[in-house]
C-alpha positions in Angstrom: 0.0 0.0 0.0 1.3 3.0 -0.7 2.2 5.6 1.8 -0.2 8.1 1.4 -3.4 6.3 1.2 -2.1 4.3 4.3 -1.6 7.5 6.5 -5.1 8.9 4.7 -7.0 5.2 5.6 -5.7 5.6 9.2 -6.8 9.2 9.7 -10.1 8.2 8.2 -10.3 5.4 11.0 -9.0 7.8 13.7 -12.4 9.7 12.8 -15.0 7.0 13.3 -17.0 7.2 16.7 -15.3 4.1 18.5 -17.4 1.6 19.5 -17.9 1.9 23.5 -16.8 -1.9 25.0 -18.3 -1.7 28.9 -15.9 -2.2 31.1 -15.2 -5.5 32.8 -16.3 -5.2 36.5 -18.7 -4.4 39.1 -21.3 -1.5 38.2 -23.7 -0.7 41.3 -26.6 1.6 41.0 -30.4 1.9 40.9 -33.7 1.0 39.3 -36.1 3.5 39.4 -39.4 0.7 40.3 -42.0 3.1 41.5 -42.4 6.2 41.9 -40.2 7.5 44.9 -38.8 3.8 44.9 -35.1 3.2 44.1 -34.4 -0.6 44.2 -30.4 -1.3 44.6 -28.9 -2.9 41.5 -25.4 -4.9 41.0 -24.3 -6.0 37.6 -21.1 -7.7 36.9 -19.6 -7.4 33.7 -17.3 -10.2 32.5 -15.3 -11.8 29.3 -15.1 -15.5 28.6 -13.0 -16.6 25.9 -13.6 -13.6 24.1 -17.3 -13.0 25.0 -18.9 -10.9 27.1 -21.5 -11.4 29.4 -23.1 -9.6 32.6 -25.3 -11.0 35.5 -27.0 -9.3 37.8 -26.1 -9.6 41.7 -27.3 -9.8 45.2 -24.9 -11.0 47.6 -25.0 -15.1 47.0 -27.2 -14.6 44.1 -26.7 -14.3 40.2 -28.9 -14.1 37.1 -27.0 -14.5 34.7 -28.1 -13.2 31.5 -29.0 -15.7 28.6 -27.5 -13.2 25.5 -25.3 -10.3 25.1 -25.3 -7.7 22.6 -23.0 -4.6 21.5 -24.4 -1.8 19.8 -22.0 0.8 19.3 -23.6 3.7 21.9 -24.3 0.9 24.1 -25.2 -3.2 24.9 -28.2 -5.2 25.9 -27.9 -8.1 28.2 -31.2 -10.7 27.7 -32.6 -12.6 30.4 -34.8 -15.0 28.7 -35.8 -16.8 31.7 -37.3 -14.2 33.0 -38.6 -12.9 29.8 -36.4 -9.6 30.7 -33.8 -7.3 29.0 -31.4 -4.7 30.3 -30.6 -2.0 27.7 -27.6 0.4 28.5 -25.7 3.4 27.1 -22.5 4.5 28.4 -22.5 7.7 29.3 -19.4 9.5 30.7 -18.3 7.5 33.6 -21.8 6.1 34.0 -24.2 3.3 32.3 -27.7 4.5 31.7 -31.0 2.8 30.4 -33.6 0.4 31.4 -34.6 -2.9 32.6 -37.7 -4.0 31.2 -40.3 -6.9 30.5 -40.5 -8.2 27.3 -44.2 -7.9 26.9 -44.4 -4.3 28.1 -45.5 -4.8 31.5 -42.5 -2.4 32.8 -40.0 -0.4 32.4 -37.4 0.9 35.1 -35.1 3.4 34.3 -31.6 2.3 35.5 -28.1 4.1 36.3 -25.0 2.7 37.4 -21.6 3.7 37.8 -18.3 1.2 38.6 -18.2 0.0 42.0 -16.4 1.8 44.4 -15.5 0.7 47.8 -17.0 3.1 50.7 -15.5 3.9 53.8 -16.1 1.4 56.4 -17.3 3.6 59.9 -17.2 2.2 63.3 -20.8 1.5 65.0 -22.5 -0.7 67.5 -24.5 -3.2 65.7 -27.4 -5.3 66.9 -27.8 -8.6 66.9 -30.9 -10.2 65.2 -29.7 -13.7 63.2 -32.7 -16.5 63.5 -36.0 -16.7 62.8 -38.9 -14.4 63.7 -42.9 -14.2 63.1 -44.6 -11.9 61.2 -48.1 -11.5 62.2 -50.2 -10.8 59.4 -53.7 -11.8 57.2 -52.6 -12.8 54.0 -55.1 -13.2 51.0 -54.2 -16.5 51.3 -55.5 -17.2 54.4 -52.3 -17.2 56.4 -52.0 -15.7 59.6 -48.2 -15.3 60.1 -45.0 -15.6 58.0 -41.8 -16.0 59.0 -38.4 -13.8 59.1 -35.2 -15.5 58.4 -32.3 -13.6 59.3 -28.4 -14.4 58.7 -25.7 -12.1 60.2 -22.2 -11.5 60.0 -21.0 -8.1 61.9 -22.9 -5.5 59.8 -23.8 -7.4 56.8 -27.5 -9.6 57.0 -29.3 -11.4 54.2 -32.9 -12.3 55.1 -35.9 -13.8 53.4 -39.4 -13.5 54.5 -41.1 -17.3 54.2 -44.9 -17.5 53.2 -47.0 -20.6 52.4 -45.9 -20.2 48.5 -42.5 -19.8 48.9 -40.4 -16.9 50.0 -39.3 -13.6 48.9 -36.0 -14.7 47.8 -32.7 -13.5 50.0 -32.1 -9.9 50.5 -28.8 -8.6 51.8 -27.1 -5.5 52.4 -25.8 -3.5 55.7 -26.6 -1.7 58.9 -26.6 1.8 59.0 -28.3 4.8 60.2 -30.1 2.2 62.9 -31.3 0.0 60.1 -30.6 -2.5 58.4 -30.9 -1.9 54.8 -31.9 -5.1 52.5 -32.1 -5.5 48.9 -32.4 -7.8 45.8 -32.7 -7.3 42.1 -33.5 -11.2 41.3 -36.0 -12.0 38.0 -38.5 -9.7 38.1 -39.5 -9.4 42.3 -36.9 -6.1 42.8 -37.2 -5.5 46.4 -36.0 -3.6 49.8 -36.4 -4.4 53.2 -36.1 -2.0 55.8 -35.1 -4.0 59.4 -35.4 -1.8 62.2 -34.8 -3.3 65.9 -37.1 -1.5 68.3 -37.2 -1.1 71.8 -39.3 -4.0 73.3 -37.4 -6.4 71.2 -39.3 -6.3 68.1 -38.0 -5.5 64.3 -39.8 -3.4 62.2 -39.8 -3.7 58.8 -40.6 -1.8 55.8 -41.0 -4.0 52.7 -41.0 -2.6 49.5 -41.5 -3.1 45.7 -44.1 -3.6 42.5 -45.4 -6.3 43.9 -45.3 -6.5 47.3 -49.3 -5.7 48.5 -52.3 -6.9 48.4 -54.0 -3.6 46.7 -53.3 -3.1 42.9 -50.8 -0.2 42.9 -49.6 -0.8 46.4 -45.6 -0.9 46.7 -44.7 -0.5 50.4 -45.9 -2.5 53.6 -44.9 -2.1 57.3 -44.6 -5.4 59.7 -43.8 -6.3 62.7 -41.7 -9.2 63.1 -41.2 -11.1 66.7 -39.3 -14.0 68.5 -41.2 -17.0 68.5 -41.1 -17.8 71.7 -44.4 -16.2 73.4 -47.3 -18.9 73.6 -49.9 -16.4 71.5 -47.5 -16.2 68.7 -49.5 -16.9 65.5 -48.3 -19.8 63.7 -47.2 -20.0 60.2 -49.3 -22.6 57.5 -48.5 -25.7 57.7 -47.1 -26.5 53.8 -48.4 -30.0 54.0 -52.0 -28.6 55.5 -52.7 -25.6 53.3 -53.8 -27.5 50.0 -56.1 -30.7 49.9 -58.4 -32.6 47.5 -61.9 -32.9 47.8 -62.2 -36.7 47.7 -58.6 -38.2 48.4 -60.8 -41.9 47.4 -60.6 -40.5 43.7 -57.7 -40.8 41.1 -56.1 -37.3 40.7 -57.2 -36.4 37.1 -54.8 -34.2 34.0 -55.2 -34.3 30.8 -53.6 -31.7 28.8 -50.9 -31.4 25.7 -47.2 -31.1 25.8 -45.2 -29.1 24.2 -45.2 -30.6 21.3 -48.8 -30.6 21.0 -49.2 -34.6 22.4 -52.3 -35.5 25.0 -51.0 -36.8 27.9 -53.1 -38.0 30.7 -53.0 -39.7 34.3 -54.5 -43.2 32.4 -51.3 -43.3 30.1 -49.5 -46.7 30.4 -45.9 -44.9 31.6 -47.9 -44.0 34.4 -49.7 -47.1 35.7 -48.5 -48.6 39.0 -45.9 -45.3 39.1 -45.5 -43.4 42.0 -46.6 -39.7 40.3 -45.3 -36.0 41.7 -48.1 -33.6 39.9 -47.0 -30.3 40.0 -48.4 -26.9 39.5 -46.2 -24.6 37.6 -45.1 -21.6 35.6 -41.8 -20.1 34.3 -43.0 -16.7 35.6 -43.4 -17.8 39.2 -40.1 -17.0 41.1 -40.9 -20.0 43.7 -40.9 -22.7 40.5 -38.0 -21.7 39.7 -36.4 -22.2 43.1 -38.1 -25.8 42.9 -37.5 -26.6 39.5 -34.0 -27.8 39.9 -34.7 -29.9 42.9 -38.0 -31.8 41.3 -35.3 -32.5 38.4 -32.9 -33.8 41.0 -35.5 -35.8 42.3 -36.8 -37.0 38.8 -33.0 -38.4 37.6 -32.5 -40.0 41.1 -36.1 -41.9 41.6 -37.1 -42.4 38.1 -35.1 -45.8 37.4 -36.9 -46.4 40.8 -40.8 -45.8 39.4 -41.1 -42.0 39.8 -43.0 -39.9 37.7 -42.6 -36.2 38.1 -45.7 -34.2 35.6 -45.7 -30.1 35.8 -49.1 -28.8 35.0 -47.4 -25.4 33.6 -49.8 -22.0 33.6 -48.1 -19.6 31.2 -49.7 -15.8 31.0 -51.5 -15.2 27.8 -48.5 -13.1 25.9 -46.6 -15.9 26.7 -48.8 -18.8 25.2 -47.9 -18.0 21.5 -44.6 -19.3 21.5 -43.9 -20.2 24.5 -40.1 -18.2 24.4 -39.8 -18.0 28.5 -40.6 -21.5 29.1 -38.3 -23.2 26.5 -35.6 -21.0 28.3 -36.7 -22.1 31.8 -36.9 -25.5 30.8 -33.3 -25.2 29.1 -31.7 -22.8 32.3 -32.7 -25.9 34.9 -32.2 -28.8 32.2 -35.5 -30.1 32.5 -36.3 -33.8 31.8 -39.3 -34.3 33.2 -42.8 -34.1 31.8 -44.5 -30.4 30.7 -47.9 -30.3 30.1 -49.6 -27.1 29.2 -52.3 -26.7 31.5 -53.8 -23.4 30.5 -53.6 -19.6 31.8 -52.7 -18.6 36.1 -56.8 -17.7 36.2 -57.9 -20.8 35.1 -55.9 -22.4 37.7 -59.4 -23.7 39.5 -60.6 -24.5 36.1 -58.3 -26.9 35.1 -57.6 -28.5 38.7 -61.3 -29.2 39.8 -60.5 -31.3 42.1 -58.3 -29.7 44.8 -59.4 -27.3 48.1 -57.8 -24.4 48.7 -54.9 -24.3 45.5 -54.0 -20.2 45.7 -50.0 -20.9 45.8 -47.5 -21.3 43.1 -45.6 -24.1 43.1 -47.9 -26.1 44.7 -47.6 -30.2 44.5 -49.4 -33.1 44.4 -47.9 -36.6 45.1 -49.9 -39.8 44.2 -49.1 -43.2 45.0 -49.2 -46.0 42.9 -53.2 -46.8 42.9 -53.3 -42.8 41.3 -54.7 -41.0 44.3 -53.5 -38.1 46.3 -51.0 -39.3 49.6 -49.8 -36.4 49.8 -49.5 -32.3 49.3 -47.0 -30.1 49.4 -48.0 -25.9 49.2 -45.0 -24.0 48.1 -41.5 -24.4 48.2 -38.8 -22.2 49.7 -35.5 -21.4 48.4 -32.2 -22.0 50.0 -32.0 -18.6 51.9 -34.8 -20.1 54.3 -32.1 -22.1 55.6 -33.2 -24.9 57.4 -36.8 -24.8 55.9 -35.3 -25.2 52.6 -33.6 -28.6 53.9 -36.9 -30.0 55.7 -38.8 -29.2 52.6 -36.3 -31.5 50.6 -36.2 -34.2 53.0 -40.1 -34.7 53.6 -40.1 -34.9 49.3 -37.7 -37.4 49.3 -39.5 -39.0 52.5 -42.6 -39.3 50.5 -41.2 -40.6 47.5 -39.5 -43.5 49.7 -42.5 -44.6 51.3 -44.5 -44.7 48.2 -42.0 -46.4 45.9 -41.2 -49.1 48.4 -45.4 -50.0 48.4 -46.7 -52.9 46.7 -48.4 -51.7 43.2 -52.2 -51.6 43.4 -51.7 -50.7 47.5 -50.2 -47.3 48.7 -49.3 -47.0 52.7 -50.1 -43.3 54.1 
């Protein structure tokens, strides 16, 4: 090449707007979820063999994001999952844009700027690791929930336990007499205000989108306390909260897969099986902290005679193809069967026979002869702690006791 064009190419290069690579690391900043509500947001940026990627953190917790794409001005980060994307622009020293639903159902503005460490400042801080009740009347019928606090000097993570499942782990830091809790997980973004009073109490200020019973209602205030006082309100029972209405009768489904096949509880590959029904749906945060465990289930009881069937209620934008649960299914490498059961309101519809079925997940075991031995409302995720480990044994309890009965016969 000749050395004029050459020095006249580069200068022409030189000239192009470069294309603005984020950089690698840890961003923190805010979504904007409601209207005076900031929710705390941690992405991590990072190259693999080339690629980059991004996930979204809370303390334990990542979401990683399913796609990754590079713009020029900016990138977008997919979460397919969740049926989510995160669009950014870098802007000076900071990343700017929004993290939205797919389907339009939000929109949260978002800024971020490269983590920094802050100035740790001596304080007294209280103790309040374990588990408390929260007194309160659910929609569901409850009359309590429970508070599940871990502690290391400043920094807690908690979750609040209900009969579906729980909140997911928050975490954060003391300060300013509070402890100030957050997660940005799927699409439940979240704080939790922890205040210890007085008398022994905490309260506690819970808020995001989705947190109250009223349409449009983002922020509730609790009371949580030791459950040690003999009028304490109790928590549901999981195992008590959901029943059938005849347990003499075969549990009943009869809906298509996914690739448009009937399958019902009177096929052959189920007869003489030991059956786990459960009631599902990709956007339901608690089914996807059960998903991977009713697949670790499935591959270690199935050469054995278990049967695991999800009943799956997708929302109606999601129905047409299906995009969020292919990647749910794919994220937890599902084997077990999918069966479309229909929409979240038809829930009652399509399961006629059950009492009291208001909780995603929710699960129905059934012994060999095809009836119900068994229900189990909700599942909690690993941040309950020991919950989360008694909810896993009394599945694989269950699943013992039924396999090891005699076909045709089904011990309670």
């Amino acid at each position: 090449m000749q050395p004029l064009l050459q020095s006249t190419l580069m200068l022409l290069m030189a000239a192009l707007p470069a294309c603005a690579e984020p950089a690698i690391g840890f961003w923190d900043g805010t979504a904007k979820v409601a209207e005076g509500l900031n929710v705390p947001l941690h992405l991590q940026l990072s190259e693999t063999a080339g690629r980059l990627t991004g996930a979204l953190e809370d303390g334990d917790q990542k979401t990683v994001a399913t796609g990754f794409e590079n713009n020029g001005n900016g990138f977008t980060l997919r979460f397919s999952q969740h049926a989510t994307t995160l669009r950014l622009t870098r802007d000076d020293q900071l990343l700017r844009g929004t993290y939205s639903k797919d389907n339009g159902a939000f929109s949260y503005p978002v800024e971020l700027r490269q983590h920094a460490n802050a100035a740790v400042t001596a304080q007294k801080v209280p103790r309040i690791a374990g588990v408390w009740i929260i007194p309160t009347e659910s929609p569901k019928g409850e009359h309590a929930w429970r508070l599940i606090v871990h502690q290391t000097g400043s920094s807690a993570s908690a979750t609040i336990l209900r009969i579906d499942g729980d909140t997911g782990t928050l975490a954060g830091e003391y300060r300013d007499g509070s402890f100030h809790l957050s997660h940005f997980q799927d699409t439940r973004p979240e704080v939790l205000e922890v205040t210890p009073v007085s008398d022994g109490s905490l309260a506690l200020r819970l808020a995001g989108p989705h947190v109250g019973a009223k349409p449009g209602e983002t922020e509730i205030s609790l009371s949580a306390v030791r459950p040690t006082g003999k009028d304490a309100p109790k928590p549901d029972d999981a195992e008590g909260h959901t029943s059938v209405k005849d347990p003499n009768q075969p549990f009943q489904f009869r809906f298509p897969d996914l690739n448009g096949r009937t399958v019902s509880n009177t096929d052959a590959q189920f007869k003489d099986k030991v059956v786990l029904v459960n009631i599902s749906g990709s956007w339901c945060p608690n089914c996807h902290d059960e998903a991977p465990y009713l697949e670790e289930l499935y591959r270690k009881y199935h050469p054995q005679g278990l049967e695991i069937v999800a009943l799956d209620f997708e929302e109606p934008d999601q129905r047409q193809t299906l995009a969020r649960l292919h990647a749910f299914l794919q994220k937890y490498a599902i084997t077990y069967t999918y069966l479309l059961a229909g929409e979240p309101a038809q829930l009652s519809e399509k399961v006629p026979q059950a009492v009291n079925l208001n909780a995603w997940p929710t699960s129905f075991l059934l012994g060999k002869d095809g009836r119900v031995r068994f229900v189990e409302t909700g599942f909690p995720s690993a941040g309950s702690a020991a919950f989360y480990s008694e909810a896993r044994h009394r599945y694989a309890a269950h699943i013992e006791k039924l396999l090891a009965s005699p076909a045709g016969r089904t011990a309670r």
